[in-house]
C-alpha positions as CSV (number, residue, x, y, z in Angstrom):
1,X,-8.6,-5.9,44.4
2,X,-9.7,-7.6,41.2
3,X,-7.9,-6.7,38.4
4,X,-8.4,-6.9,34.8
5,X,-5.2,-9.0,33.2
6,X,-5.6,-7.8,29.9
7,X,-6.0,-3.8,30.8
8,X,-5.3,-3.2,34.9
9,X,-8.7,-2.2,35.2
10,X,-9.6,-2.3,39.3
11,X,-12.4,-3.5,41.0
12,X,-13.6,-4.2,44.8
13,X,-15.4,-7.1,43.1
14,X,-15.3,-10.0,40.6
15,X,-16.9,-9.4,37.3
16,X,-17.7,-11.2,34.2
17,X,-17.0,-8.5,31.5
18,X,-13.8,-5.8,32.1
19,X,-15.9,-2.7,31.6
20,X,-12.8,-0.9,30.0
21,X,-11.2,-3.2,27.4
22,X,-14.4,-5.2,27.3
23,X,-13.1,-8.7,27.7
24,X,-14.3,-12.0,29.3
25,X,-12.9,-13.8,32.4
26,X,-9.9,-11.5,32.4
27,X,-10.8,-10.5,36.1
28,X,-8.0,-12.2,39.0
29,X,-7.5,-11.6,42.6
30,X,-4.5,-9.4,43.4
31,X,-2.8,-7.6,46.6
32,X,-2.7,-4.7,45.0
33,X,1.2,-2.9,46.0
34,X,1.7,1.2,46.2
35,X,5.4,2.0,46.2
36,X,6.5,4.7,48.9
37,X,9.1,7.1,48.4
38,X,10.2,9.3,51.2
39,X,12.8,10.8,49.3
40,X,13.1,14.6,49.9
41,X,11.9,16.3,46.9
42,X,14.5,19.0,45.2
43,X,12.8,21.3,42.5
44,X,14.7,23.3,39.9
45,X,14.6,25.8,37.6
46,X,13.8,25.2,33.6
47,X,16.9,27.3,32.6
48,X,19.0,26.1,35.2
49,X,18.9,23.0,33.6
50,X,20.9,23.9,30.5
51,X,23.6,22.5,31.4
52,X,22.6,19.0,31.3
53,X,23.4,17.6,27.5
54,X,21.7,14.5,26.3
55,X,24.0,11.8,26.8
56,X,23.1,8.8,24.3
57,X,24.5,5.2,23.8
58,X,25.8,4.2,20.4
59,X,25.6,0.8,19.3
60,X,27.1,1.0,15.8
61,X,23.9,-1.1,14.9
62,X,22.6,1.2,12.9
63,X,19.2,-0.5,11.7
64,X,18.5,0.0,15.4
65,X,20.1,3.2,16.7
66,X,18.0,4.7,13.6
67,X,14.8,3.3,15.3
68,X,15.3,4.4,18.8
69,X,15.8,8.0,17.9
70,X,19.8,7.6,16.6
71,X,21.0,5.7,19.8
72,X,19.7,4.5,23.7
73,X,19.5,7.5,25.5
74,X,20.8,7.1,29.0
75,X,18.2,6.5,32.1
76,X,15.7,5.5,29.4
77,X,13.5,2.3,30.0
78,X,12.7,0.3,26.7
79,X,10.2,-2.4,26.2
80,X,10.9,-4.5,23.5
81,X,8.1,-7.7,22.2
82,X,7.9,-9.8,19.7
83,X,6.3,-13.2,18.5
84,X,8.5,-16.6,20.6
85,X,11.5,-17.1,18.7
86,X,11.5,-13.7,16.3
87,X,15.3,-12.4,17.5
88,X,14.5,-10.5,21.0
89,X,16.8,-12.4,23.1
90,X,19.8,-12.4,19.6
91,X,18.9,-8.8,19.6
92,X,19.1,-7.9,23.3
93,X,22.3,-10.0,23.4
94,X,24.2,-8.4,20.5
95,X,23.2,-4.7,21.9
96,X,25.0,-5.5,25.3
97,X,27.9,-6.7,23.8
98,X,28.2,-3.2,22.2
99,X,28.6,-1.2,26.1
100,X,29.3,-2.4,30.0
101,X,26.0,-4.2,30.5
102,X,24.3,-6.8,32.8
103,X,21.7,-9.2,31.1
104,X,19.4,-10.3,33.8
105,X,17.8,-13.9,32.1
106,X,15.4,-15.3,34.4
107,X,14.0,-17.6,32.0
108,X,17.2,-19.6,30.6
109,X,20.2,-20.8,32.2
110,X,23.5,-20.0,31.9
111,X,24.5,-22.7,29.7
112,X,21.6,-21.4,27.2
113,X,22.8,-18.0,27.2
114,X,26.0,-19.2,26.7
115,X,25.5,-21.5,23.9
116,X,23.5,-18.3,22.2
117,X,26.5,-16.3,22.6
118,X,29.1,-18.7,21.4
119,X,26.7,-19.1,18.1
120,X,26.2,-15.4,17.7
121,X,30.3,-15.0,18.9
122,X,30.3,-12.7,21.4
123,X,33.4,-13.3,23.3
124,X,34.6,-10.1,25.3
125,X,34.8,-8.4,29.3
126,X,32.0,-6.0,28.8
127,X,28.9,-8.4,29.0
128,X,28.3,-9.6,32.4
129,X,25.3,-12.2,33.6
130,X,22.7,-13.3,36.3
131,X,20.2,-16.5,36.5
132,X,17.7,-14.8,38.5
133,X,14.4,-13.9,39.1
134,X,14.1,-12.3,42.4
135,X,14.4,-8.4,41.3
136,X,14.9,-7.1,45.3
137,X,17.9,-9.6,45.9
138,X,19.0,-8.6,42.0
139,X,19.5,-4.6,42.7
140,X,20.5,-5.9,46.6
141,X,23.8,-7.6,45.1
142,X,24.3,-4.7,42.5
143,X,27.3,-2.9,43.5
144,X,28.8,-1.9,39.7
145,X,27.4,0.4,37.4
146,X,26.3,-0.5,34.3
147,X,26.0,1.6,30.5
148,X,22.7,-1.3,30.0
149,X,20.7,-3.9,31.7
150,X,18.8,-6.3,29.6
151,X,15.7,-7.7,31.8
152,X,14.9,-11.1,30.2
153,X,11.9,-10.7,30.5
154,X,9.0,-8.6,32.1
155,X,6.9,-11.5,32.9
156,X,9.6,-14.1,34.8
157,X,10.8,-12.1,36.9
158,X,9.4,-10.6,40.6
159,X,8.9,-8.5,43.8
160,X,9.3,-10.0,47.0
161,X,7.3,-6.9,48.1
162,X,4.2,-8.5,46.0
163,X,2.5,-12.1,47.0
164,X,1.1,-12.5,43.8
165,X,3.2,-15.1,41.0
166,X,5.1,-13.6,38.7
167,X,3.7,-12.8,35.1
168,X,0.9,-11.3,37.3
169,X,-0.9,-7.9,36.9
170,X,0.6,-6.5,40.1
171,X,3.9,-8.4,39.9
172,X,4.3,-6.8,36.1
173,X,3.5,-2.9,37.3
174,X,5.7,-3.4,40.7
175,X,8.7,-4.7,38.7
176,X,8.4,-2.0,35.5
177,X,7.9,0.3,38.4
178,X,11.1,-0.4,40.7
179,X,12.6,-0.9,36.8
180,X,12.1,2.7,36.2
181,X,12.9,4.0,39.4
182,X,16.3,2.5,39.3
183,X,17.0,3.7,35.4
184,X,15.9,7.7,37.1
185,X,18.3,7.1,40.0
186,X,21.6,5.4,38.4
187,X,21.2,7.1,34.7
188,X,21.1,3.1,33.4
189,X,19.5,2.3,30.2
190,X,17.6,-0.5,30.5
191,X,16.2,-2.8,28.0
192,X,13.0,-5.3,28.9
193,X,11.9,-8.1,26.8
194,X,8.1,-8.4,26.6
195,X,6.2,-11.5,25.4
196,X,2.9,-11.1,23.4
197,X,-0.7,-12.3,23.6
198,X,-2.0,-14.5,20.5
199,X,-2.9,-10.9,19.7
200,X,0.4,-9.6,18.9
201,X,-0.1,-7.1,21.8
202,X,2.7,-7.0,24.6
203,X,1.2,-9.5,27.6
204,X,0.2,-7.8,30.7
205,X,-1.8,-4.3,31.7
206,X,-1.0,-1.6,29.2
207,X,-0.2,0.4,32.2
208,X,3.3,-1.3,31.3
209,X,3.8,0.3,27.4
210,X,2.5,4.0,29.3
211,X,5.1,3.3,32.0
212,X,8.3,3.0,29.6
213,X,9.6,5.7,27.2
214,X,10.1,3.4,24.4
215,X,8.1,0.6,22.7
216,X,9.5,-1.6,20.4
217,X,8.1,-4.6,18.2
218,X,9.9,-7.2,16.6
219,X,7.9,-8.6,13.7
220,X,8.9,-11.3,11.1
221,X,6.9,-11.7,7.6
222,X,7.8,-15.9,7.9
223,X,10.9,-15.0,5.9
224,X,14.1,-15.0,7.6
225,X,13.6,-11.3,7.9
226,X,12.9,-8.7,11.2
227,X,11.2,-5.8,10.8
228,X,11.8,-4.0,14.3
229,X,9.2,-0.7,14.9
230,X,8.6,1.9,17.3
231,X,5.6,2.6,18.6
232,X,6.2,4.9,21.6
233,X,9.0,7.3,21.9
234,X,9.8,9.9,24.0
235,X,12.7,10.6,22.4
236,X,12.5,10.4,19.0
237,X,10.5,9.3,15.8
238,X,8.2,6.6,16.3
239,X,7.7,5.6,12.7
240,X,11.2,4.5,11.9
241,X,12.0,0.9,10.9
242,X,14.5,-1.5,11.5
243,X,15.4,-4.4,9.1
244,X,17.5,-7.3,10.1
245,X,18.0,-10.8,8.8
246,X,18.0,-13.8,11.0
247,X,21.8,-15.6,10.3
248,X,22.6,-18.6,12.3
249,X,25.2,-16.0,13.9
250,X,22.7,-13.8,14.6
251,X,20.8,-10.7,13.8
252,X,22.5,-9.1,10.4
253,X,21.5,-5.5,8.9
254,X,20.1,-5.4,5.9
255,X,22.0,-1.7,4.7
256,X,20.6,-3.0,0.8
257,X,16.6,-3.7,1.2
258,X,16.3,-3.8,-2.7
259,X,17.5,-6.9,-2.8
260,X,14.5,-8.2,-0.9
261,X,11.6,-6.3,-1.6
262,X,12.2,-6.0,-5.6
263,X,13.2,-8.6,-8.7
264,X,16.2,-7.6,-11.4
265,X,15.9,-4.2,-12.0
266,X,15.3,-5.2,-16.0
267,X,13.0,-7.5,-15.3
268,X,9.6,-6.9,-17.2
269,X,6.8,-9.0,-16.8
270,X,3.2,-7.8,-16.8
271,X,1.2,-7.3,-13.5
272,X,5.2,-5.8,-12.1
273,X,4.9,-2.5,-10.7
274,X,7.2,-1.0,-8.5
275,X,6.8,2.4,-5.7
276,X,8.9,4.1,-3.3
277,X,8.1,4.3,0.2
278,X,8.6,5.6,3.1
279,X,9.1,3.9,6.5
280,X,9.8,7.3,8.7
281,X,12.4,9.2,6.9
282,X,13.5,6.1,5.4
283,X,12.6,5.6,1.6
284,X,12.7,2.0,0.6
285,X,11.5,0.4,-2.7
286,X,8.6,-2.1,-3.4
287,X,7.5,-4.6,-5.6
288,X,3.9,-4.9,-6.3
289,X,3.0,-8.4,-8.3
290,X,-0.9,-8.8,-9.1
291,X,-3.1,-12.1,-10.6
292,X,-6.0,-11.6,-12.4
293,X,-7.6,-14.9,-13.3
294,X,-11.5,-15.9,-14.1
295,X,-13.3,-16.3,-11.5
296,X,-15.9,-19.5,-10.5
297,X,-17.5,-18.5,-7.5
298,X,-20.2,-15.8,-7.8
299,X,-18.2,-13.5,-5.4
300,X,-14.7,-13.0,-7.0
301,X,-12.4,-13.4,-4.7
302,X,-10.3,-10.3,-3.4
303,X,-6.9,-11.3,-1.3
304,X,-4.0,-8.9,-0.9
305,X,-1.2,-9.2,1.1
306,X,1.1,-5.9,2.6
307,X,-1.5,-4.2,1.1
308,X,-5.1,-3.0,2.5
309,X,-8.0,-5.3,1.3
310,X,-10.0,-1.9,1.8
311,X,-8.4,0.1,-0.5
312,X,-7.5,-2.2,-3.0
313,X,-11.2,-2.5,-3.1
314,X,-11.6,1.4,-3.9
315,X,-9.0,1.3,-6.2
316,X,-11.0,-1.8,-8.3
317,X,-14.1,0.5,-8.0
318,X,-12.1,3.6,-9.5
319,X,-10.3,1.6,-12.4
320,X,-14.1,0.2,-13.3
321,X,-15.8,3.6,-13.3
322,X,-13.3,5.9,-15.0
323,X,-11.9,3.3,-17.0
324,X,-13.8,1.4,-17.9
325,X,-12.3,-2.3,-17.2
326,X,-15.0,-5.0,-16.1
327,X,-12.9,-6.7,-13.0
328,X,-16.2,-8.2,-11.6
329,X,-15.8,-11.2,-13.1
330,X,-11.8,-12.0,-12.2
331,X,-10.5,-13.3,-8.7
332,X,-7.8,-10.8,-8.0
333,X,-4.6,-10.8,-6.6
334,X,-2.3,-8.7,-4.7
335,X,1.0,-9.4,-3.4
336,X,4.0,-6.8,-1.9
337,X,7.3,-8.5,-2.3
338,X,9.1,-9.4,0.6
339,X,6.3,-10.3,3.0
340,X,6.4,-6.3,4.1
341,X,3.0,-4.1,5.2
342,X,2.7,-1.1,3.7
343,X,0.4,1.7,5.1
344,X,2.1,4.5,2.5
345,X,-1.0,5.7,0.6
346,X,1.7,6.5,-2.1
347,X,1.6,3.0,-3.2
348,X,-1.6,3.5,-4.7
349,X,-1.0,3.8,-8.4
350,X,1.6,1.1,-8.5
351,X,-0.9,-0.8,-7.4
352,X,-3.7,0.2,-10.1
353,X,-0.9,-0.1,-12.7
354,X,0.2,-3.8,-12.1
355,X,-3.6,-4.4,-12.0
356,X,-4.4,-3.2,-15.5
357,X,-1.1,-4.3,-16.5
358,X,-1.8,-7.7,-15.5
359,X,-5.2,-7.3,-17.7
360,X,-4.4,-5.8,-20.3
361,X,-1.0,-9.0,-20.4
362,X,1.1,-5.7,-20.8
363,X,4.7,-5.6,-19.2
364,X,5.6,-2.1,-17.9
365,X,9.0,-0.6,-18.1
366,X,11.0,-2.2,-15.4
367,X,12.6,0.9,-14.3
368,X,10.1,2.9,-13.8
369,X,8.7,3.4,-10.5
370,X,5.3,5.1,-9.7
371,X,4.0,7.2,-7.1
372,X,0.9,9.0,-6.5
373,X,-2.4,8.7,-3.8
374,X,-5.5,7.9,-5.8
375,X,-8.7,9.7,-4.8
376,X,-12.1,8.7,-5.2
377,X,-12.5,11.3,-8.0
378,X,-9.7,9.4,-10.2
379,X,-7.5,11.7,-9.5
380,X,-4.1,11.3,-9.0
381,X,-2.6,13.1,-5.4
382,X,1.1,14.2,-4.6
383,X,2.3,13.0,-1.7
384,X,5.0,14.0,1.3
385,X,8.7,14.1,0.5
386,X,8.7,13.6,-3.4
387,X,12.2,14.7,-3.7
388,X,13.3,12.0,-1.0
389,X,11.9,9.7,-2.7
390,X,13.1,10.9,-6.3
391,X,16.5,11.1,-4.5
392,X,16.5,7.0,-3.5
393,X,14.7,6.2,-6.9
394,X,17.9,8.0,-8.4
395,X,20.4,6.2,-6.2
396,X,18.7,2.8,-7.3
397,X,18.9,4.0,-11.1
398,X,15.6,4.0,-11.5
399,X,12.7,7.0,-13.3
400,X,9.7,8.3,-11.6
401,X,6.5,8.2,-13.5
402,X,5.0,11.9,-12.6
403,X,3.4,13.1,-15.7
404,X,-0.3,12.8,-15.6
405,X,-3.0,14.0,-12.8
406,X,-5.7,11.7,-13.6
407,X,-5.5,7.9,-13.6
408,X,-7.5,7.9,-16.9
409,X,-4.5,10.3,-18.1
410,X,-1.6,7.9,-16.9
411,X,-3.3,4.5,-18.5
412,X,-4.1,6.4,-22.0
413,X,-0.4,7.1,-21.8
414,X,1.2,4.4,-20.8
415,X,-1.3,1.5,-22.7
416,X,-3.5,3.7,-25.0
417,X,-1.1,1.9,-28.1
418,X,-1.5,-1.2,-26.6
């Protein structure tokens, strides 16, 4: 078979352009491997199953039993991916230290594990290792049971039962498969590190994310902070975050994100806005910081970053039309403190604020944070979970602006005797 190595597409013959993901020169030469199973098949009853009580493993790390659904559920198979040298191997590490587990590296040896653990200090009976790459002579020597298993990673290792070289498309579904198949069996929790495509997408067919009940991404924001997401689970959320600093010892939670994402909270300075948002259930509080400056180019120049270019660009055209400001002649700038993306549509009128703010060279009141969706009309839109997010804005000591409807309301109020 030819098979697509950026989607698992088939073919009985070679082609130029993958049909499905639509791709160039992605097509390779594979045996292509079906797994038997001649197991006899026992079916039960729904309510006979009541019985059975959801067993889950709790790593005391809470920044990431909060994003896999409030700990590893057992006989669950977890992909985990990440840029080359975000955390995944510090992470992987420091989460079997926490149960009975077996970290399977088949891309270091054992004196660079070692040296990882000694910096990260994790010293105790409950973490035990294997250099190897050969999966069928891995589960063939596997006579304990095990709480985890760490597969480091996805791509290095591979079937005897497959000709193809590992990191293949065939090599990648015959391995997640038999990976799977062991975590049903034994109950295990498994944990398999992914790398990524200059893309950012996991490598290999996407067969892979569908096969696995949880997907996780590491991400960094070229601070020394990791924001760890779900994108897939089966059993649980899957917009929860997880926020981690890289330490030379390791992976640390961050329990305060404040002290990232925002400056002193008396610190006024115009084009400062700040919001609440929410990650999942999880309200955290941003720092919006805007430029306005002349511009010299006939296009002025539009850059935001954690924030979308597109609607920054409708919240421009609704300042200009219901208020009035001329911003076709300034280069405008958007930053989120922090280096974090925010999707949260409740970000909106911080946004417009620290603009005109930065304008009108007027300082806001530092602790004040506001919240609201702007619509194309000019009108300001509540948005989900207020009191959650009044709730943290209290904790922090902090107001919420939530007078006005209109954004022509909110700037006569707050700059009308400017």
């Amino acid at each position: 078979m030819f098979i697509c190595s950026n989607c698992g597409y088939k073919s009985l013959k070679w082609i130029g352009r993958c049909p499905n993901c639509q791709e160039w020169e992605t097509f390779v030469n594979e045996y292509e491997f079906k797994i038997g199973n001649n197991q006899k098949l026992e079916i039960k009853k729904l309510k006979d199953l009541e019985y059975i009580k959801e067993e889950r493993l709790i790593s005391n790390i809470k920044e990431f039993d909060r994003v896999v659904g409030g700990g590893i559920l057992k006989g669950s198979l977890i992909l985990m991916g990440g840029d080359p040298g975000v955390g995944k191997s510090t992470l992987a590490l420091q989460l079997a230290s926490k149960f009975k587990s077996l970290y399977i590296s088949s891309e270091e040896s054992l004196n660079q594990v070692l040296s990882r653990a000694k910096r990260i200090e994790i010293n105790n009976d409950n973490v035990y290792i294997v250099c190897e790459s050969n999966l069928n002579r891995i589960f063939n020597n596997l006579n304990e049971s095990f709480d985890l298993i760490v597969v480091d990673s996805i791509q290095t290792v591979y079937s005897e039962d497959v000709p193809s070289s590992p990191g293949s498309v065939s090599q990648i579904k015959t391995c997640a498969y038999k990976l799977l198949e062991f975590s049903k069996l034994r109950n295990t929790s498994i944990l398999i590190i992914a790398h990524i495509t200059k893309e950012g997408e996991i490598s290999g067919p996407k067969l892979l994310e569908h096969i696995v009940d949880v997907v996780l991404y590491m991400e960094t924001n070229e601070t020394n902070l990791r924001i760890l997401r779900s994108y897939k689970n089966r059993f649980g959320p899957t917009n929860e975050i997880g926020i981690f600093e890289m330490t030379y010892k390791g992976l640390k939670e961050v329990n305060k994100p404040e002290d990232y994402f925002i400056s002193s909270i008396n610190y006024a300075k115009p084009s400062i806005s700040r919001s609440i948002i929410l990650e999942g259930l999880r309200p955290l509080i941003v720092e919006v910081q805007s430029l306005i400056v002349k511009t010299y180019y006939p296009t002025p120049i539009r850059n935001s970053t954690g924030y979308d270019i597109r609607r920054l660009n409708m919240i421009l055209a609704v300042i200009e039309k219901y208020i009035n400001i001329n911003l076709r002649n300034y280069d405008i700038h958007i930053n989120i403190v922090g280096g974090i993306k925010v999707s949260d549509q409740a970000m909106d009128l911080a946004v417009a604020l620290s603009i005109i703010s930065g304008y009108k060279n007027f300082p806001l009141n530092p602790k004040v944070v506001y919240i609201g969706e702007i619509g194309l009309t000019g009108d300001i839109h509540k948005v989900f979970l207020m009191d959650l997010r009044k709730s943290e804005a209290k904790r922090l000591g902090f107001e919420v602006y939530e007078n006005k409807k209109t954004l022509i309301d909110t700037y006569k109020d707050i700059f009308e005797n400017f």
